[in-house]
N, C-alpha and C positions, 0 to 999 in steps of 0.2 A: 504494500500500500504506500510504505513513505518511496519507496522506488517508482511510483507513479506520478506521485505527486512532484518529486526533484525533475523528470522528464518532461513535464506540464511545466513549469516553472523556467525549464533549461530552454525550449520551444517558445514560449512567451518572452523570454528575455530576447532572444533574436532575433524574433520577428520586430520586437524594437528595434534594437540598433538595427534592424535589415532596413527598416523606416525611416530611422535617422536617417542613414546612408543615402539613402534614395534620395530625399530631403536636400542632405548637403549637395550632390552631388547636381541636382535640377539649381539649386542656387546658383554652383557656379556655373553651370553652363549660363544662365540669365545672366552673368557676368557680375554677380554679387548684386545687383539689382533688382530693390522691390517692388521696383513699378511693372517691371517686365513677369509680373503676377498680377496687375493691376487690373481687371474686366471691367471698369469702364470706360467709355468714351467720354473725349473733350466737351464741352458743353459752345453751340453759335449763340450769339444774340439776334434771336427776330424779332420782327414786329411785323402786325397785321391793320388795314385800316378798311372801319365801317361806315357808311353814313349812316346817321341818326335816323333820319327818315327812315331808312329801310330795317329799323330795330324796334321791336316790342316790347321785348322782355328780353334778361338776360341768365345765362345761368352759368354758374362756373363749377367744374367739380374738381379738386386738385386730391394729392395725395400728400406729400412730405413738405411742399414748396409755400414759404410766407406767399400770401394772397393780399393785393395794394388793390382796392378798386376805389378811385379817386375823380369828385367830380372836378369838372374843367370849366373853363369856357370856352374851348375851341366847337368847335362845329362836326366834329368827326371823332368816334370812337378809337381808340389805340389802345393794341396790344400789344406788350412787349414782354418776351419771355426767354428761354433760351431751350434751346433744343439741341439734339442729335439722333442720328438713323435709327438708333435703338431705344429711345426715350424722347416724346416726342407731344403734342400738341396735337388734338381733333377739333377744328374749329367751323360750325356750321352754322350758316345764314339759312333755317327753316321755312316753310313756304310759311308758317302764319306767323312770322316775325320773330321768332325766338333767334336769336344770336348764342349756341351752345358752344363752350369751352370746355376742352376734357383731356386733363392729363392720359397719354398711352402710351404702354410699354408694349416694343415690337420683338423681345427677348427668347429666345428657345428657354426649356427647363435647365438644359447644362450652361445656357452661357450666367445663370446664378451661382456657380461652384467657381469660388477665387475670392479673391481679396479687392475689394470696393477701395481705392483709395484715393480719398478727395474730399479736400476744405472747403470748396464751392458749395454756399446755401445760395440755392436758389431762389430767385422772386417771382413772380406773376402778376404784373403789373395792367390793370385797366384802366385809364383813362377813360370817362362818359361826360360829358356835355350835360355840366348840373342844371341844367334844365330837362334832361331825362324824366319822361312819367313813365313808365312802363314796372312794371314788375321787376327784383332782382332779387334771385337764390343763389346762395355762394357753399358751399360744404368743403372742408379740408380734413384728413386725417391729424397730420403732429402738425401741421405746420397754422402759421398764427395770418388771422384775418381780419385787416384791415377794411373799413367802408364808411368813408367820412365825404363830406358837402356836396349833398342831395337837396334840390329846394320840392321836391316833391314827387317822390316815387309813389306808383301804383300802388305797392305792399313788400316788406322785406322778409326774405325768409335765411337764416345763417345755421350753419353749426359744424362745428370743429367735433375729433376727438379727444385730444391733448392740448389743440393748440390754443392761444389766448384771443379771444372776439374784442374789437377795438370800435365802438361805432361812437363819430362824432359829430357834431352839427348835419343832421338829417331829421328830414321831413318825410314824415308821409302820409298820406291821405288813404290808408287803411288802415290793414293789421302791422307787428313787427313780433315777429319770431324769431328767439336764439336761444340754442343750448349748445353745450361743450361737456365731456365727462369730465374731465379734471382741469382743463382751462380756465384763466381768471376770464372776466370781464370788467371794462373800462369804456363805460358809456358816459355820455358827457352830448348835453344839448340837441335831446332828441326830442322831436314833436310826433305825434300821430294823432288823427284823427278818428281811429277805432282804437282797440285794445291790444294792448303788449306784454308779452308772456317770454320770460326769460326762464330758463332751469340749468343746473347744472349739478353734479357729485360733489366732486370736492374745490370747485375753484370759486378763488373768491369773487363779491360782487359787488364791484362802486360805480355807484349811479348820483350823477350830478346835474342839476339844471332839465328836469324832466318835464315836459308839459303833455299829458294822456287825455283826450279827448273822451276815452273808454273804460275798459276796465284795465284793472295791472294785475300779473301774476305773477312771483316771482319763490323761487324753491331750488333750494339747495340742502346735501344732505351732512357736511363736515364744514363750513369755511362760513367764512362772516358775510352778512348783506348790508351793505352802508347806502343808506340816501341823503342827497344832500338837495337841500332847494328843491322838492319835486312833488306836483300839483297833479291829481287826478280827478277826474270829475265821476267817473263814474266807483264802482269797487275796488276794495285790494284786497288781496291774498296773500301772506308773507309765510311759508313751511321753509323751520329748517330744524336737522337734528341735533348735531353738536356744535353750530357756532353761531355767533351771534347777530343780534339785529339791533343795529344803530341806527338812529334815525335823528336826523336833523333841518329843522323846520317844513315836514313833509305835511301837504293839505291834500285830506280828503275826508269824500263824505261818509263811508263806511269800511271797516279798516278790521281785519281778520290777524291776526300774527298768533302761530303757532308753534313752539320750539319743543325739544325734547330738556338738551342741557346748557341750551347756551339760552345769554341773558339776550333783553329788552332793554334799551335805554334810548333816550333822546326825547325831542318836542314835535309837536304836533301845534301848525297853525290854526289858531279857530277859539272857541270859547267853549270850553267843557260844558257850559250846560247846553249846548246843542247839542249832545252825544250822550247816548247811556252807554255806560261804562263795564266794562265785566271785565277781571283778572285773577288770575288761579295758579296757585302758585305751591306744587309739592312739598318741597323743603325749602324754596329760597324762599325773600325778602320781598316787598311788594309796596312801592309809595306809588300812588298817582292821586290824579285828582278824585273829588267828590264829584258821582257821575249826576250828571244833570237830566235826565232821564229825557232826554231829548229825543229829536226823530230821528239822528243819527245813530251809529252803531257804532261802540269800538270792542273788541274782542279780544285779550291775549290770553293764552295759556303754553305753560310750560308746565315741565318734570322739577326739573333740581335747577333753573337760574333762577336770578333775581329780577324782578320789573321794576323799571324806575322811568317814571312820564311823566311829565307836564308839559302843559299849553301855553304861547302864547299870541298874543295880540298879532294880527298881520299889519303889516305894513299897509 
């Protein structure tokens, strides 16, 4: 038996160094160079141009590459990307207007065996003509997603899986949808006219200078929710599990906030006794106002944080 086991061990050892060998020996043939192991290709710069006229709607779907879709003033859509034979760009002007953008890889199964070697992070850059009204959906896998000054999009719809959602100074005259699984967001001066529904896992969420027309949703399951300056007319909805919800001088008429163990604090624009009041509080601590039993609604509840609110006077 131990005479089996030393021959197992003797054949194992070999087959190592028989791999080593091989190993060394393909190095030097590559002439001691790691690139000459490298299976990628160089990356070109292109760029593609639309008229406005002939776009409706847009849609972009990426995979690894930060996503820039940026409004302009020029009068012509631009894209600028970078490409090569094996990784590459699908870009179609559809009969009912849709302008679709799509990352494709033109790769066999084998040419994925080797070493990827390259500091090149790509971009995917859209230029539109912010006067753009059409519809625009944008999704990325890790890579992060930019979509800043729109005077008035159709309806926006975003979501990443890792990477961070950035939307600035936009308008739009419907809905706005965004979610990320572990991506932060960084919203900052957005308007709509219907209702906006943000979610995400674990990434955080600061929202500043908000004007909703509609309702607001917003839920996350590990990380903070911050508002700052942001008016809704119609509902809100705040779910999160363990992190917090800060809130500073946010106006609305009926106001939901749900946590497991993360706290509640900040102000609420308006006069408490416009609002009935309700707060519940497991183990933590709990100051707010005396609710005024008004026609408005404010609701929180948590597990184990603490609430702490007060009102005041608007401007």
């Amino acid at each position: 038996m131990q005479s089996n086991k030393k021959i197992i061990m003797l054949v194992a050892g070999g087959l190592i160094i028989l791999g080593f060998v091989i190993a060394l020996l393909a190095f030097a043939l590559a002439g001691f160079n790691w690139n000459s192991f490298n299976t990628s290709l160089p990356d070109e710069e292109t760029s593609y141009s639309y008229d406005l006229a002939s776009v409706s709607s847009l849609t972009v779907s990426e995979l690894d590459a930060d996503v820039i879709i940026v409004g302009t003033d020029e009068d012509k859509i631009k894209i600028t990307c970078y490409e090569n034979k094996k990784d590459a760009y699908t870009i179609q002007l559809q009969a009912n207007g849709n302008l679709n953008i799509k990352r494709s890889l033109y790769k066999h199964w084998y040419e994925y065996i080797g070493f990827n070697i390259s500091n090149q992070k790509r971009t995917l850059t859209v230029s539109v003509p912010k006067k753009f009204a059409g519809e625009m959906e944008a999704a990325t896998m890790s890579g992060n997603l930019d979509l800043t000054n729109f005077d008035g999009l159709a309806a926006i719809n975003t979501s990443t899986a890792s990477g961070q959602i950035t939307l600035k100074n936009v308008t739009t005259n419907n809905h706005l949808n965004a979610s990320t699984l572990s991506g932060n967001f960084d919203l900052d001066n957005l308007r709509t006219d219907k209702d906006i529904e943000i979610g995400t896992s674990s990434g955080e969420i600061q929202f500043n200078d908000g004007k909703i027309a509609g309702n607001m949703s917003i839920s996350s399951l590990s990380s903070n929710i911050d508002l700052v300056d942001t008016s809704i007319n119609g509902d809100v909805s705040i779910g999160n599990s363990s992190g917090n919800v800060n809130l500073n001088k946010l106006a609305a008429n009926n106001l939901s906030i749900t946590t497991l163990s993360g706290n509640v604090r900040g102000s609420i624009l308006g006069d408490p006794g416009n609002y009935t009041i309700t707060a519940d509080s497991l183990s933590g601590t709990i100051d707010i106002p005396r609710s005024g039993n008004g026609k408005n609604t404010f609701d929180i509840s948590t597990s184990s944080g603490n609430i702490d609110i007060e009102f005041t006077a608007a401007n």
